[in-house]
N, C-alpha and C positions, 0 to 999 in steps of 0.2 A: 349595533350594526345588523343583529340578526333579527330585531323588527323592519327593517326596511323593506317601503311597499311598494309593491311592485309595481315597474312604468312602462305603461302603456305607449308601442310603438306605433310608429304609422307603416302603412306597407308596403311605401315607397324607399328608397335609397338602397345603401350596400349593406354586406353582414363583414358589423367590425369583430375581426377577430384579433386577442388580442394575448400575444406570445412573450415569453422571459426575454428571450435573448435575440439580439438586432440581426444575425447569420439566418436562426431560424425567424425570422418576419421574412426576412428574402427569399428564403426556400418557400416556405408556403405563398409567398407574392408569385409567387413562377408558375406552381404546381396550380392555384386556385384559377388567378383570372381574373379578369370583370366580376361585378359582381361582389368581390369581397376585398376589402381594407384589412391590411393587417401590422399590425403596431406592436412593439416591444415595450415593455415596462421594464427593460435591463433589470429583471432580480426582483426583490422588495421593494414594493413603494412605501408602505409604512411600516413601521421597526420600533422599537423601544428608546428614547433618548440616550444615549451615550456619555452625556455629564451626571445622570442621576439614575437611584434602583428603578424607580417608575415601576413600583408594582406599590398595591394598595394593601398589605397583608392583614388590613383591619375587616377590607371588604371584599373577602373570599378571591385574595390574590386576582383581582383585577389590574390586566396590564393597561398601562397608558401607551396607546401606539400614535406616533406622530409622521408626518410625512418624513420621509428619509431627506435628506439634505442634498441639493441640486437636484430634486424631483421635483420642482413647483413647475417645471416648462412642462415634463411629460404628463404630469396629471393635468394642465389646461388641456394637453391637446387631447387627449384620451378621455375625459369629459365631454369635450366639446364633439367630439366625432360621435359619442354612444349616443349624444341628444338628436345627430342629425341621421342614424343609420337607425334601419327598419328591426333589427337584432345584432344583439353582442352575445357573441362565443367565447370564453376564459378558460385559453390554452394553456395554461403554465404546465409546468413538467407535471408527470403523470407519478405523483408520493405525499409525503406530508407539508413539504416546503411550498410544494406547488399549488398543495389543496389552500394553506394559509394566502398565498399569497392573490390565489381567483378571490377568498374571502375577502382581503383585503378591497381589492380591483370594485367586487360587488357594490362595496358601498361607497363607497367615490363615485360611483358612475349612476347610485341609486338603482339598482337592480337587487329584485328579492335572490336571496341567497336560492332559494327553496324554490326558482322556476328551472328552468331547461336552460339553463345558461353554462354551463360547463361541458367540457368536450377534454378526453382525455386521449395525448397519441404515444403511444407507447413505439411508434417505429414512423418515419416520417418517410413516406413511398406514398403515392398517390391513393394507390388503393387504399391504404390505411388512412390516410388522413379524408378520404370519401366518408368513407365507415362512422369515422369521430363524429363528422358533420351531420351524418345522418342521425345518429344516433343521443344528442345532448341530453345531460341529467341534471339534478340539482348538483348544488357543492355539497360533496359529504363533510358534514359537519364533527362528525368524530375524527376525520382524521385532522381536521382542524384543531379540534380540541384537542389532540397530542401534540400535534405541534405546539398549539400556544403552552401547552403542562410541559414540554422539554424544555420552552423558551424560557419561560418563568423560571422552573428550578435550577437552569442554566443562572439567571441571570440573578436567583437567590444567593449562591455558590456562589460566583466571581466575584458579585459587589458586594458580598457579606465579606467571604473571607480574604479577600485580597489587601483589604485594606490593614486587618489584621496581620498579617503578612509583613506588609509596610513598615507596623509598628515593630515586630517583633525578630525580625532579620534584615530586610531593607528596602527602603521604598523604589517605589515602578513593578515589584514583583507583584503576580496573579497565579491563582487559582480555579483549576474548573473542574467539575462534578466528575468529565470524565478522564479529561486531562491526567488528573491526579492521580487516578488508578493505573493509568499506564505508566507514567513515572517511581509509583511504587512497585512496577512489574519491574521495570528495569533495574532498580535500586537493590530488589531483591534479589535478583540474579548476580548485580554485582558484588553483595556478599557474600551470595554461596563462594565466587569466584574466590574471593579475597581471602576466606575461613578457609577454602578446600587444605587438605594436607595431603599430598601424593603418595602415593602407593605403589614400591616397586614389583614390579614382576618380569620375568623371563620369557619371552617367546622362541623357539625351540623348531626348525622347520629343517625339513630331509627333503634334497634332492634325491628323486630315485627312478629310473628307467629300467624297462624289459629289455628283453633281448630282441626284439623285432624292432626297437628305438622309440618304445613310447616312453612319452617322460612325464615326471608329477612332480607337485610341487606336496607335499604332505605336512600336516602341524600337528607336533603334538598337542591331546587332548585327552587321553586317560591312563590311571596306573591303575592296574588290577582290577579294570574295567567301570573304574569310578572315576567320576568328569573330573579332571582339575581345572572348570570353567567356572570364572563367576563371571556375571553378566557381559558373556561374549569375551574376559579374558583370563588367559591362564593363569589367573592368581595364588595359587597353590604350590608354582613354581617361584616360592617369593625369596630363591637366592642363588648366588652364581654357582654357589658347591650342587645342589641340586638340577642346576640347566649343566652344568657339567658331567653330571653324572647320567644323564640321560644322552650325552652326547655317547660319553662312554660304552652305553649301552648299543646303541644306535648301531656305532661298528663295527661293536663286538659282536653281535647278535643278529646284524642284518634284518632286512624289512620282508614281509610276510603279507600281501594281501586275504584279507580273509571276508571280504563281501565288495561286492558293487552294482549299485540298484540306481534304475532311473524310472523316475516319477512323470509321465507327463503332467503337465499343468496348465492352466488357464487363467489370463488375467486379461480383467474385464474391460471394456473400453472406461475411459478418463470422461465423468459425469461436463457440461459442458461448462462453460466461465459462468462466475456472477460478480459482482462487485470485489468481494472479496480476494477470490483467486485470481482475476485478473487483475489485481493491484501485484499480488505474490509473484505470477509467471512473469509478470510484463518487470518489475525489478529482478527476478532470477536470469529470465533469459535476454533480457532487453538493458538490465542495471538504469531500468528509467524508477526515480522515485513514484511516491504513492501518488504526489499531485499532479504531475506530469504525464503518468499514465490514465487520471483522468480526465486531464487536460484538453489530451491528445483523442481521449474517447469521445468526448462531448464536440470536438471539432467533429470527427465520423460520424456522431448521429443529428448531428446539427445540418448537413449538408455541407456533398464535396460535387463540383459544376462534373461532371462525368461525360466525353465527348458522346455525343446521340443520345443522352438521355439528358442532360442539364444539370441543374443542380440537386442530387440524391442522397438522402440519408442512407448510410452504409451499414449502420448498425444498429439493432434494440436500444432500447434508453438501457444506458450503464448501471443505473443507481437499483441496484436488486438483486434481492437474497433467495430467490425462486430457481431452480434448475428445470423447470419447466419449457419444453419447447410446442408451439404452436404446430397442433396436425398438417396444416399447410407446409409448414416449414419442414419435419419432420419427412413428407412425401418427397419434398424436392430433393434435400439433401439423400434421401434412400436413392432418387434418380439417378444423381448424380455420381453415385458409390458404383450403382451398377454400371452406366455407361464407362467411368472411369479408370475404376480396379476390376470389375466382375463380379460375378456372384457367388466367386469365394470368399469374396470383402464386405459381404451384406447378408448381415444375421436373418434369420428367418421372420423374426419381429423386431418392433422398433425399439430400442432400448430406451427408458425411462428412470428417470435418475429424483427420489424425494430430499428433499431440503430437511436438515437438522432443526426440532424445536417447528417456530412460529417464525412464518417464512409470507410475502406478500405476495399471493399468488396471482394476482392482477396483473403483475408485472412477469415478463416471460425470461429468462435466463439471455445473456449478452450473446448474440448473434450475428451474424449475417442478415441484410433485408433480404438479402438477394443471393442465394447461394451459387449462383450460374454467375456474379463478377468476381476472378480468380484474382487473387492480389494479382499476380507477374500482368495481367491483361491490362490494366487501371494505374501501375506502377506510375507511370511517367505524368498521371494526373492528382497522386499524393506527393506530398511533401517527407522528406527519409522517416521521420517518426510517425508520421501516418500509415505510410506503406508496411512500417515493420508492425507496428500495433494491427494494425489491420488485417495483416497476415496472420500473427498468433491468433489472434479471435477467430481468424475464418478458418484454420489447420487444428481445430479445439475443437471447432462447431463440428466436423466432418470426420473428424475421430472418434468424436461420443457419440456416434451411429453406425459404427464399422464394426465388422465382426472381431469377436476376441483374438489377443493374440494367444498362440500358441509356443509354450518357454517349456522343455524336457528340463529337471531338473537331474544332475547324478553328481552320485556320491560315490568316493572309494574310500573302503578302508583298512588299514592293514597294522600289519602286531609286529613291535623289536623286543623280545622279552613282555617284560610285564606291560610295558608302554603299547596305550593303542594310537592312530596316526590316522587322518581324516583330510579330503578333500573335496570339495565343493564345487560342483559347476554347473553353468546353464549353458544350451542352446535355443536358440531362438528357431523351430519347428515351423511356423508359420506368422510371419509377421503383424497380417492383421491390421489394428490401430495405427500401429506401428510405421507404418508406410506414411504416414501424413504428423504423426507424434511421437517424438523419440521415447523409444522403451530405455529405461533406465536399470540397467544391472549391475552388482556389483561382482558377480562370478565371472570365472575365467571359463574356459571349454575344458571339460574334462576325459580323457581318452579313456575307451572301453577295457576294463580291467578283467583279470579273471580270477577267481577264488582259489587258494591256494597257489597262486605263479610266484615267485620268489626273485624280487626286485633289488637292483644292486643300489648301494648305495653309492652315490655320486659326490655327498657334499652335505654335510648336516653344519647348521647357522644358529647359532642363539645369540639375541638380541635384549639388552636392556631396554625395557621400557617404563613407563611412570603411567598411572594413571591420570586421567587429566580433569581440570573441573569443567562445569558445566561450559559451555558454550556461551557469547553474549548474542543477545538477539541483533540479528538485521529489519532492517524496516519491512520485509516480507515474514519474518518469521515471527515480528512483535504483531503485527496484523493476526495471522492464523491463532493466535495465542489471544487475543481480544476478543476472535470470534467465536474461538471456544469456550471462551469462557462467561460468554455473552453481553458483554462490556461492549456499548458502541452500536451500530449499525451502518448499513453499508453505508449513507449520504456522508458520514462522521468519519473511516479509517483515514481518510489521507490528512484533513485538517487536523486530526487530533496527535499525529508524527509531526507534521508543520509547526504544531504550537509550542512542542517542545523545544523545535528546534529554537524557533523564535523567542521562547524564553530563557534562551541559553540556559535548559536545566538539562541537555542532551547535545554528546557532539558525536562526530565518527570517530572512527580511527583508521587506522591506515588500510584497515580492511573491510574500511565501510561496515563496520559495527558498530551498532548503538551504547557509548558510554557514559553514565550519568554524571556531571561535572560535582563538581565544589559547592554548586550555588544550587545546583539541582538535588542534591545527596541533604543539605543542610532543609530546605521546603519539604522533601519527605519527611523526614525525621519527626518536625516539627509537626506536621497533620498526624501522621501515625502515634507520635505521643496523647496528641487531643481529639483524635478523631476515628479513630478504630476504637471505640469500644460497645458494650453490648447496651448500654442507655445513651448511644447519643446516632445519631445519624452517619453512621462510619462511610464517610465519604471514600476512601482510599482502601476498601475492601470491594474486591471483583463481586465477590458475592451478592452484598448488598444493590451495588448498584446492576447488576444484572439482573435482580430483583425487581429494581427500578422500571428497567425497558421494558421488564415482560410485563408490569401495571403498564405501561403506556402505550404496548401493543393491546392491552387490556382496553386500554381507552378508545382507542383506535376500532377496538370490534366493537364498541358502544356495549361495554359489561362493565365499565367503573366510570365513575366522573371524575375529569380531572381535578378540581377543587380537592375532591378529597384523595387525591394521591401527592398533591403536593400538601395539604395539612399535616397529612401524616408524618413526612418529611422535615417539614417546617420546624417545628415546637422540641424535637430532641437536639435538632440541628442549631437553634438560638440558644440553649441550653448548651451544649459543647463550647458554643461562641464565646458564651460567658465566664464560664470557666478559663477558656485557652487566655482570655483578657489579663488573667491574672498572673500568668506565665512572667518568669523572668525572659528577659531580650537574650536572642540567642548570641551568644559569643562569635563574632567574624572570622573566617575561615583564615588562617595565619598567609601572611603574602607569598605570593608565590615566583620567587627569584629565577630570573634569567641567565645567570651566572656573567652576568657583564655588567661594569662598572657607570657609575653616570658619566658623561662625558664632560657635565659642567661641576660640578662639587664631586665627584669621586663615591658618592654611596652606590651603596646596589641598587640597581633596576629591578621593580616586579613586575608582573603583568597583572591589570587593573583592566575592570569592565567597566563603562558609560551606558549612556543611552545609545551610541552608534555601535555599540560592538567595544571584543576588546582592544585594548592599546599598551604600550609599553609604558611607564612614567618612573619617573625618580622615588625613591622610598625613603628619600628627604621632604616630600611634600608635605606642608604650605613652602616651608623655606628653597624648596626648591623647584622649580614648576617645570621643570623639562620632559617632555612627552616625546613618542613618535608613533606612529602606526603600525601595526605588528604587518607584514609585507607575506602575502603568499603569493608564491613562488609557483610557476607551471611547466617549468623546466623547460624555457624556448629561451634563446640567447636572443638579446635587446639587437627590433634587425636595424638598427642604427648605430651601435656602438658596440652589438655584445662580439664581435670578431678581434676588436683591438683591446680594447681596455676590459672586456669579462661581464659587459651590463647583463645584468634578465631581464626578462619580464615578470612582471610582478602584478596581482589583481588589488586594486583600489578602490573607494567607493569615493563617491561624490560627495558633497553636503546634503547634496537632496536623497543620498542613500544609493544611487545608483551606478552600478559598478562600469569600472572602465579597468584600460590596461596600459602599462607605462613603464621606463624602465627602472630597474632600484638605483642607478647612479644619478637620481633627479637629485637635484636642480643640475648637474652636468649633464645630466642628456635630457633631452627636454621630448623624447619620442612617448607619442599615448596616443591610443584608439578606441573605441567603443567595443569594438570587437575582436574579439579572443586571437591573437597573432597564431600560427600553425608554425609547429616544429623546422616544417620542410618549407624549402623554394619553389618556386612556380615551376618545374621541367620546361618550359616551352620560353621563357624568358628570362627568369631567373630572381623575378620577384616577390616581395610576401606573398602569403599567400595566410588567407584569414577566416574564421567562421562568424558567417552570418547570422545575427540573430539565434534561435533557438537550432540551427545546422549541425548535422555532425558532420559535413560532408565542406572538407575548405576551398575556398575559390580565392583566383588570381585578385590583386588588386588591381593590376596595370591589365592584363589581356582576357579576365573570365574564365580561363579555365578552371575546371572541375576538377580535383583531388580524388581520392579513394575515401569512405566513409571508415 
């Protein structure tokens, strides 16, 4: 493909330009005009076969790429228009995916890779997409080549070891390069969990006020002027005779201030979003997952119809690890600090934020196009998880250019005998950032003490407590933790929590924590016995494959070849394969009982996973074949039956896998809907009332109205 010679137009017709996604053809169809055609190639056109490796590892890992399947109509038409137009432009997104996929495009359409036929838009506003046009290069071919080196050893990985898998735990299970390390992230977490032994200790705390009515909350924290803190807790008090005896102290002896200091302080504005964090914030403050808040991003930069301007990309492309903002952008957002908060909210320079490591500076940090359209202004032209995405991005972008906020720190501290007694507190001085993004603190306001004043005691508390173990990761906190450790990039955070999800080797729990199941805990295991060690290609080590990404950012700057970063790979990795071959079949995870009886022969029920998810069946099977659905429940009463007889509603899937909602008293009630029923009644008539599609916000069935979000 990268001999293809170049063809010769004529200098009549349109300039086809030809884009990923069918939203974005439309936006630039509006923005451009006469003059230009512009067509979608929805994604990849050619890809790797799907029934086999298709990689050639005798002849320097050459891929076989074939037309992707229902793409024979879009490659006639997009063929056929590049023969009839005077020049072709190959828009695809502006990264690796998108570099592969203009290469692709190039040779279907017989255009040298190596002429002016590529155009990259990093923000889709008129002006920018001028600029693109004006501007065409060749395809860089290095970022090609790491794509095609992630593809490859992606697809060395999956179709080597999956099968394996099959053999030696159970079939339909897979493996992936980086899949796996994230799963061994989790897996290890929930060992520390499960190992932790808790650790008692006492907390110890004196209510105490002055005579003028100031009042503290005070914690013990030293005897004889030596900490009894271990890591933030009073470990030292490790018994109730000892929190006792300090109580004793306490009232006997009465509280003593003996210093109180305040520190002003300065914290700096919040650097702006990039892929990453905005996966983090938008789950923190939003509770949207990873694929939803890029979902919901790529609709914003794709084009939203905006009245008096049409249809506008709202946002920088998402996919990027640059904290970089555009001087342009930079000026406006300074303007608009000034006109909005003053010139006490606008630092003297512009503040500038560097990206950790090896970061794609091509790309500008997630923005605003337009800093002058205010969410509240455009509201009613987003859709609820547009408007609210869209907001945190634009309240981010206009913080990380605000002047610092200003946080006094003070401290009081005071003596009951040998016991010393500490209290901690912030004020907020001058808000700052702060005005557009909440400052987070965890101190209280601490009143002005004086040295030597002698405070009564009010009320001394000791409290048992337990140390606790580690924490389990949330899908925002296993993100920041990948990307520290450089496992992944930003195109990969959200799919690589999806695949877990979807390989049922990860579920939640009731507080939306990531925890590693039965089937997921038994596939670590198994890699980590045969695949972490120091002669084989230890797939399932952060280390290693963060190793990996920085050779294929390597490749990317054209300072490695990719052939020889997947060789290297390759040969320790068929070697581990071999060996793991030899492995005895791991033993099945023992059944896991419902505590309720078959209904038809009387054995216990367990719960069993299929190919649709799991289900409940008899643990009589073959001799007994009775199955049912395991039923989630969403806590709304069936609005057909649930008032008299006690029905729910319950979530179901289809055969075709796609979910619906119905009551649990089926086949006696025969009530089901596509969409999610809402707790509450219409107010205005007294009917369901339901959520639309991907809606938080529920609407009437019978009369339209609109609910509270």
């Amino acid at each position: 493909m990268a001999n293809a010679k170049k063809k010769t137009k004529s200098d009549t017709g349109t300039v086809l330009v030809v884009v990923e996604s069918p939203t974005k053809a439309k936006t630039l169809t509006k923005m451009l005009g006469p003059g230009y055609t512009v067509k979608a190639s929805v994604g990849h056109i050619m890809d790797l076969p799907k029934s086999r490796l298709a990689i050639d590892v005798d002849s320097n890992f050459q891929p076989e790429y074939i037309l992707v399947k229902g793409k024979a109509k879009i490659k006639k038409e997009l063929v056929s228009l590049a023969s009839k137009s005077r020049k072709v432009l190959l828009a695809s997104d502006p990264d690796r995916e998108g570099e592969a996929i203009a290469w692709h495009l190039a040779g279907l359409m017989d255009i040298d890779p190596e002429s002016e036929c590529r155009i990259r838009v990093h923000q889709i506003t008129k002006d920018a997409v001028v600029r693109a046009l004006d501007d065409p290069e060749p395809i860089d071919m290095a970022k090609v080549n790491a794509q095609q080196a992630r593809r490859v050893l992606d697809r060395l990985v999956g179709y080597t070891l999956s099968p394996l898998l099959w053999k030696k735990i159970r079939y339909g299970l897979s493996a992936g390069r980086v899949q796996s390390v994230a799963l061994t992230i989790l897996c290890r977490r929930e060992k520390e969990i499960e190992t932790f032994e808790p650790q008692p200790y006492w907390i110890v705390e004196v209510d105490g006020s002055s005579e003028d009515g100031r009042s503290y909350r005070l914690k013990v924290e030293k005897k004889d002027g030596k900490t009894l803190m271990v890591k933030g807790r009073p470990m030292k008090i490790d018994s109730a005779e000892r929190a006792q005896e300090i109580v004793d102290t306490v009232k006997r002896e009465g509280i003593t201030v003996t210093s109180f200091t305040t520190r002003e302080g300065k914290r700096k504005a919040p650097a702006p979003l990039k892929t990453s964090t905005l996966q983090q914030e938008a789950a923190r403050r939003l509770g949207f997952s990873p694929r939803r808040a890029m979902r919901v991003a790529q609709s914003l930069f794709e084009g939203i119809n905006i009245h008096g301007r049409g249809l506008t990309g709202l946002i920088t492309y998402m996919r990027t690890d640059s904290l970089r903002l555009a001087p342009e952008a930079i000026d406006s957002i300074r303007n608009l600090i000034s006109n909005g908060w003053g010139k006490n909210y606008l630092p003297e320079k512009a503040n500038f934020f560097s990206s950790k490591g090896r970061s794609q500076d091509a790309h500008e940090a997630i923005r605003p196009t337009d800093i002058s359209l205010k969410p509240e202004n455009i509201k009613s032209e987003l859709t609820p998880e547009q408007y609210r995405l869209y907001d945190l991005i634009w309240r981010r972008t206009v913080a990380c250019q605000m002047a610092p906020a200003k946080i006094d720190n003070s401290t009081v501290e005071a003596a009951s005998g040998p016991y010393g007694l500490k209290q901690k507190g912030a004020v907020v001085r001058f808000e700052g950032w702060g005005v557009v993004w909440p400052i987070e603190t965890k101190d209280d306001i601490v009143s002005p003490a004086v040295e030597g004043e002698i405070l009564s005691v009010d009320g001394v508390d000791q409290e048992r407590k337990e140390t606790k173990p580690p924490a389990r990761f949330t899908e925002a906190s296993l993100i920041k933790t990948l990307e520290d450790e450089g496992v992944g990039r930003p195109s990969t955070y959200a799919s690589i929590v999806e695949t877990l999800y979807d390989r049922a080797y990860v579920e939640k729990d009731e507080e939306k924590h990531l925890v590693p199941t039965v089937l997921g805990r038994s596939v670590d295991g198994f890699l980590l016995d045969h695949f972490d060690g120091d002669s084989v290609s230890p797939i399932v080590n952060s280390g290693f494959t963060a190793t990996m990404e920085e050779s294929l950012d390597l490749v990317e700057e054209n300072e490695r070849d990719w052939v020889d970063v997947v060789s290297q790979f390759w040969e320790p990795f068929t070697r581990a394969i071999s060996e793991a071959e030899k492995a005895p079949r791991v033993p099945p995870p023992p059944p896991e009982f419902i505590g309720e009886d078959c209904p038809e022969c009387g054995k216990p029920l367990v719960k069993k996973r299929g190919r649709f998810g799991e289900f409940i069946a008899c643990s009589g099977y073959p001799e007994c074949k009775y199955t049912r659905p395991i039923l989630k429940k969403i806590g709304v009463p069936c609005p057909k039956c649930g008032s008299g007889e006690g029905g729910e509603v319950v979530q179901r899937k289809s055969k075709k896998g796609r979910i619906f909602y119905g009551c649990s008293r089926y086949p006696d009630c025969d009530f089901v809907s596509w969409n999610k029923p809402a707790a509450e009644r219409c107010p205005e008539c007294g009917e369901l009332m339901e959520y639309k599609g991907r809606s938080r916000t529920p609407v009437c069935t019978q009369c339209g109205h609109k609910g509270i979000e």
